[in-house]
C-alpha positions as CSV (number, residue, x, y, z in Angstrom):
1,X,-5.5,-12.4,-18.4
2,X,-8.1,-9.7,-19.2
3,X,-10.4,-9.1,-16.1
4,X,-13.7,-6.0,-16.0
5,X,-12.2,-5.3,-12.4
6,X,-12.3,-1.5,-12.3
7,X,-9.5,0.1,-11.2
8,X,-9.1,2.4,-8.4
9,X,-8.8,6.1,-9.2
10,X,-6.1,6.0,-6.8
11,X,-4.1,3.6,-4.2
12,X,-2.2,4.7,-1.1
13,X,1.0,3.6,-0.4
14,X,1.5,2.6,3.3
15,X,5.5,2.9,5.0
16,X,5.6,-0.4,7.0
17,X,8.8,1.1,9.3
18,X,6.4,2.9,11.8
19,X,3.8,0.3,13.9
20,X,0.6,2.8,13.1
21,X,1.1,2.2,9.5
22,X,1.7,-1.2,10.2
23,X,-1.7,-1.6,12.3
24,X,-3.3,0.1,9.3
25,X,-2.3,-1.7,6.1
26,X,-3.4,-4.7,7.8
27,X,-6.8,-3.7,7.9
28,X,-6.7,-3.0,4.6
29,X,-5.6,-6.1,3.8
30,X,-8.5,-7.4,6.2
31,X,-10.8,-5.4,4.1
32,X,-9.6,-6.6,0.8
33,X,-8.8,-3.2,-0.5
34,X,-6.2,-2.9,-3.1
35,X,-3.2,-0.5,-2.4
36,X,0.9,-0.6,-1.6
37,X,3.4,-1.3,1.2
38,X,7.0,-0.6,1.5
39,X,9.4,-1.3,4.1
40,X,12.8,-1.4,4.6
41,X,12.3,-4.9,6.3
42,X,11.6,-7.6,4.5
43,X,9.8,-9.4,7.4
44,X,7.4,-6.4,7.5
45,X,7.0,-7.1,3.8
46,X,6.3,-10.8,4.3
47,X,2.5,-10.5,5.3
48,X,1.8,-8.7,2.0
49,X,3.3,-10.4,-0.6
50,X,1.1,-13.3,-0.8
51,X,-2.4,-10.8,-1.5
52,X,-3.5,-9.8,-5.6
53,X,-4.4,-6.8,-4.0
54,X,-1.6,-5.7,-2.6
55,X,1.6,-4.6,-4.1
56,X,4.7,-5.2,-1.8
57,X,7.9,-4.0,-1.7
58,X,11.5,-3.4,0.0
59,X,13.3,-0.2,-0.5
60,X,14.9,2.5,1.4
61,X,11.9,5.1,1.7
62,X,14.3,7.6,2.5
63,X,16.1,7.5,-0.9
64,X,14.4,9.4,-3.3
65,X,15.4,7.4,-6.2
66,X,14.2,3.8,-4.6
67,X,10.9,6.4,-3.4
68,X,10.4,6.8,-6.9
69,X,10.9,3.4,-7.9
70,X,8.2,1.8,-6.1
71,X,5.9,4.8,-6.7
72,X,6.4,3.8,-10.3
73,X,5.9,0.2,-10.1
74,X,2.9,0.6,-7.9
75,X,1.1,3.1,-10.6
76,X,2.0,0.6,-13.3
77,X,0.4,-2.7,-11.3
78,X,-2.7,-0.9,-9.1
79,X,-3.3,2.6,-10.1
80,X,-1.7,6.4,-9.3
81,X,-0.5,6.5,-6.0
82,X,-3.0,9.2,-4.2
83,X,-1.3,9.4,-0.5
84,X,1.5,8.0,1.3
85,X,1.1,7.3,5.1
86,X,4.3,6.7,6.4
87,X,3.3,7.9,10.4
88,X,0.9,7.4,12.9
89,X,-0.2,11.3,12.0
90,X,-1.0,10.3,8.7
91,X,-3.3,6.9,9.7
92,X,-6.7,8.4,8.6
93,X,-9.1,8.4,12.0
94,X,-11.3,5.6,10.2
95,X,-10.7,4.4,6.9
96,X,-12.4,5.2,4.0
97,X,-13.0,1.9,3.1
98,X,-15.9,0.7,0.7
99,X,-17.8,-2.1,0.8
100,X,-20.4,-3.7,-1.8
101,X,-23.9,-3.9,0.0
Protein backbone atom coordinates (compact mmCIF):
# COMPACT_ATOMS: atom_id res chain seq x y z
CA UNK A 1 0.00 0.00 0.00
CA UNK A 2 1.18 3.49 -1.05
CA UNK A 3 0.12 6.18 1.50
CA UNK A 4 1.21 10.55 1.15
CA UNK A 5 1.81 10.16 5.08
CA UNK A 6 5.07 12.13 5.56
CA UNK A 7 7.44 10.68 7.40
CA UNK A 8 9.07 11.87 10.47
CA UNK A 9 12.59 13.24 10.09
CA UNK A 10 13.31 11.30 13.05
CA UNK A 11 11.61 8.73 15.80
CA UNK A 12 12.83 8.07 19.32
CA UNK A 13 13.23 4.88 20.59
CA UNK A 14 11.84 4.55 24.13
CA UNK A 15 13.58 1.51 26.75
CA UNK A 16 10.42 0.07 28.36
CA UNK A 17 12.79 -1.58 31.42
CA UNK A 18 12.71 1.69 33.53
CA UNK A 19 8.78 2.95 34.72
CA UNK A 20 9.71 6.78 33.49
CA UNK A 21 10.07 5.54 30.02
CA UNK A 22 7.32 3.49 30.46
CA UNK A 23 4.95 6.52 31.73
CA UNK A 24 6.26 8.32 28.63
CA UNK A 25 5.86 6.09 25.59
CA UNK A 26 2.44 5.77 26.66
CA UNK A 27 1.65 9.24 26.16
CA UNK A 28 3.02 9.00 23.07
CA UNK A 29 0.91 6.44 22.18
CA UNK A 30 -2.02 8.60 23.66
CA UNK A 31 -0.87 11.30 21.36
CA UNK A 32 -0.78 9.19 18.34
CA UNK A 33 2.81 9.95 17.54
CA UNK A 34 4.83 7.47 15.69
CA UNK A 35 8.17 6.19 17.27
CA UNK A 36 9.77 2.72 18.94
CA UNK A 37 9.74 0.69 22.10
CA UNK A 38 12.04 -2.04 23.33
CA UNK A 39 11.92 -4.05 26.29
CA UNK A 40 13.37 -7.01 27.49
CA UNK A 41 9.81 -8.00 28.66
CA UNK A 42 7.47 -9.03 26.51
CA UNK A 43 4.48 -7.89 28.70
CA UNK A 44 5.95 -4.32 28.64
CA UNK A 45 5.93 -4.87 24.83
CA UNK A 46 2.35 -6.06 24.82
CA UNK A 47 0.58 -2.50 24.99
CA UNK A 48 2.51 -1.51 21.78
CA UNK A 49 2.23 -3.96 19.41
CA UNK A 50 -1.31 -3.55 18.44
CA UNK A 51 -0.59 0.62 17.29
CA UNK A 52 0.61 1.42 13.18
CA UNK A 53 2.45 3.86 14.78
CA UNK A 54 4.41 2.20 16.91
CA UNK A 55 7.11 -0.16 16.26
CA UNK A 56 7.60 -2.77 19.15
CA UNK A 57 10.09 -4.99 20.03
CA UNK A 58 11.94 -7.46 22.52
CA UNK A 59 15.63 -7.54 22.83
CA UNK A 60 18.31 -7.27 25.24
CA UNK A 61 19.18 -3.43 25.18
CA UNK A 62 22.28 -4.08 26.74
CA UNK A 63 23.65 -6.25 23.84
CA UNK A 64 25.05 -4.18 21.36
CA UNK A 65 24.31 -6.41 18.52
CA UNK A 66 20.32 -6.94 19.41
CA UNK A 67 20.81 -2.69 20.19
CA UNK A 68 21.65 -2.54 16.73
CA UNK A 69 19.14 -4.79 15.50
CA UNK A 70 16.11 -3.01 16.48
CA UNK A 71 17.78 0.40 15.71
CA UNK A 72 17.87 -0.99 12.16
CA UNK A 73 14.48 -2.36 11.86
CA UNK A 74 12.99 0.74 13.40
CA UNK A 75 14.85 3.13 10.67
CA UNK A 76 13.61 0.75 8.01
CA UNK A 77 9.62 0.79 9.23
CA UNK A 78 9.32 4.66 10.87
CA UNK A 79 12.27 6.71 10.11
CA UNK A 80 16.21 7.33 11.62
CA UNK A 81 16.11 6.80 15.05
CA UNK A 82 17.02 10.54 16.62
CA UNK A 83 17.24 9.73 20.56
CA UNK A 84 16.92 6.90 22.80
CA UNK A 85 15.37 7.41 26.31
CA UNK A 86 16.04 4.59 28.22
CA UNK A 87 15.85 6.63 32.01
CA UNK A 88 13.87 8.79 33.82
CA UNK A 89 16.90 11.52 33.11
CA UNK A 90 16.34 11.23 29.63
CA UNK A 91 12.08 11.68 29.76
CA UNK A 92 12.06 15.19 28.12
CA UNK A 93 10.19 17.76 30.85
CA UNK A 94 7.18 17.96 28.36
CA UNK A 95 7.04 16.43 25.16
CA UNK A 96 7.52 17.87 22.01
CA UNK A 97 4.54 16.61 20.68
CA UNK A 98 2.74 18.16 17.61
CA UNK A 99 -0.61 18.45 16.93
CA UNK A 100 -2.73 19.44 13.73
CA UNK A 101 -4.84 22.67 14.62
Amino acid sequence: MITNAARPLSVELVVLDDDAARAYAHTLLAAGVEFAVVAGRPSFVRPFQSSPAVAAFVADIDDPDQLAGVIGRVEQQLAPVGSVIRYRADVPAMPALHFAA
